[in-house]
Structures are given as C-alpha cells and as structure tokens.
N, C-alpha and C positions, 0 to 999 in steps of 0.2 A: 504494500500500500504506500502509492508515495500522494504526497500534500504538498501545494504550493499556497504561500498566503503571500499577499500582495498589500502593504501596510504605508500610508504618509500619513507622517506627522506633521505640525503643526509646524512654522520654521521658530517657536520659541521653547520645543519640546522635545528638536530632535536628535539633542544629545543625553536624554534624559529616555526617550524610547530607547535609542543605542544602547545603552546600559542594560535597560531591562531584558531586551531581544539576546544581548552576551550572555544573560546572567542562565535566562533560561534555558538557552541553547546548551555551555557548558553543561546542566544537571541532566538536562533529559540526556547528551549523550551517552549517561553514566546509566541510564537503562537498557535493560537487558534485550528489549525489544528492538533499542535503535539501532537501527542500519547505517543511518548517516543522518544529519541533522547541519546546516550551512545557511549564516545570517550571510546576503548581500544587503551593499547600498550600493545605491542610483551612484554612478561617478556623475554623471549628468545633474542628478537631485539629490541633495544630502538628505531631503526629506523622506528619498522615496526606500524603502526595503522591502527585501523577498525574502520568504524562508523556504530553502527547499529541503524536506523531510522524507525519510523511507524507511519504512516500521516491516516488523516482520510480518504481520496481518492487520484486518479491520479492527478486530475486537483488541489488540495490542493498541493501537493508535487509539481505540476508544477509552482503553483503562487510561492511560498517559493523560489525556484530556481529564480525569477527573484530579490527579494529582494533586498535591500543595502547590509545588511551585510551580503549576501548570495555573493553577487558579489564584494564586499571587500574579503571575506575570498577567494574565487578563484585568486582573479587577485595578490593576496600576498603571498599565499599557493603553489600554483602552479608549481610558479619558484622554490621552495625547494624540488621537488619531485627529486627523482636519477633515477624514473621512471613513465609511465603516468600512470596518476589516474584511476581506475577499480571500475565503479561505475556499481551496476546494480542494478533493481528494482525487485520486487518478490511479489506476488498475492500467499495469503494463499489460499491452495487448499481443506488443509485438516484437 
C-alpha cells in the first residue's frame, strides 16, 4: 500500500509544518510495517510538501493512522495547512 499526501502550509507556518512532517516521519519509520516513509519540499514552494509512504498492507497503514504520534502530528499539523490535506492511497498495479 503506498500513500501520497500533498500538504501547503501557510508561508508563516512552514517551518513549523517542517518540523512536524520530520518529526513524524522519523517515528513511523521505526514501524514495523514501514516500507519507506520520505518528506519532500517544493524547491519551487517552501510551502508546498509531499509525503511518499509504502506500508506493508491496508490494515498496517490503517493501524499506523490510529497511533500517538500519528495523531499528535495531525491535530498540530493541520491547523498550518492554507489548504486541506490531499491524502490518497495507491495499490501497485503494475
């Protein structure tokens, strides 16, 4: 199962998202389920970041999403966004 979210922040928030997107990134890669886990930024937009994730199945990326620091980094993250968050999930086809 792989995840791409697509996230801008706000330009007075977005070294304050930065932090958060590290912070989380580091922990979850320390789960057992993750496959790979990689914060970009926009070189174009320092606002803009992607996070590209691959779990070892659905119900893995599902437990991960209930976590602490899965639900720390949302309920802190969030409010900095200038737009909502564009997450979607993707099944290798090919």
């Amino acid at each position: 199962m792989k995840v791409i979210l697509h996230l801008t922040a706000r330009p007075d928030t977005a070294d304050k998202l930065k932090a958060i997107l590290l912070q989380v990134a580091k922990q979850s890669r320390s789960e057992k389920d993750c496959i790979s886990y990689q914060v970009l930024q926009n070189a174009a937009d320092p606002c803009s970041f992607t996070l590209l994730e691959e779990w070892t199945s659905e119900p893995a990326l599902d437990h991960h999403m209930t976590l602490p620091h899965v639900q720390r980094a949302l309920a802190e993250g969030v409010p900095l966004l200038a737009k909502d968050l564009d997450a979607r999930r993707f099944l290798t086809i090919g």
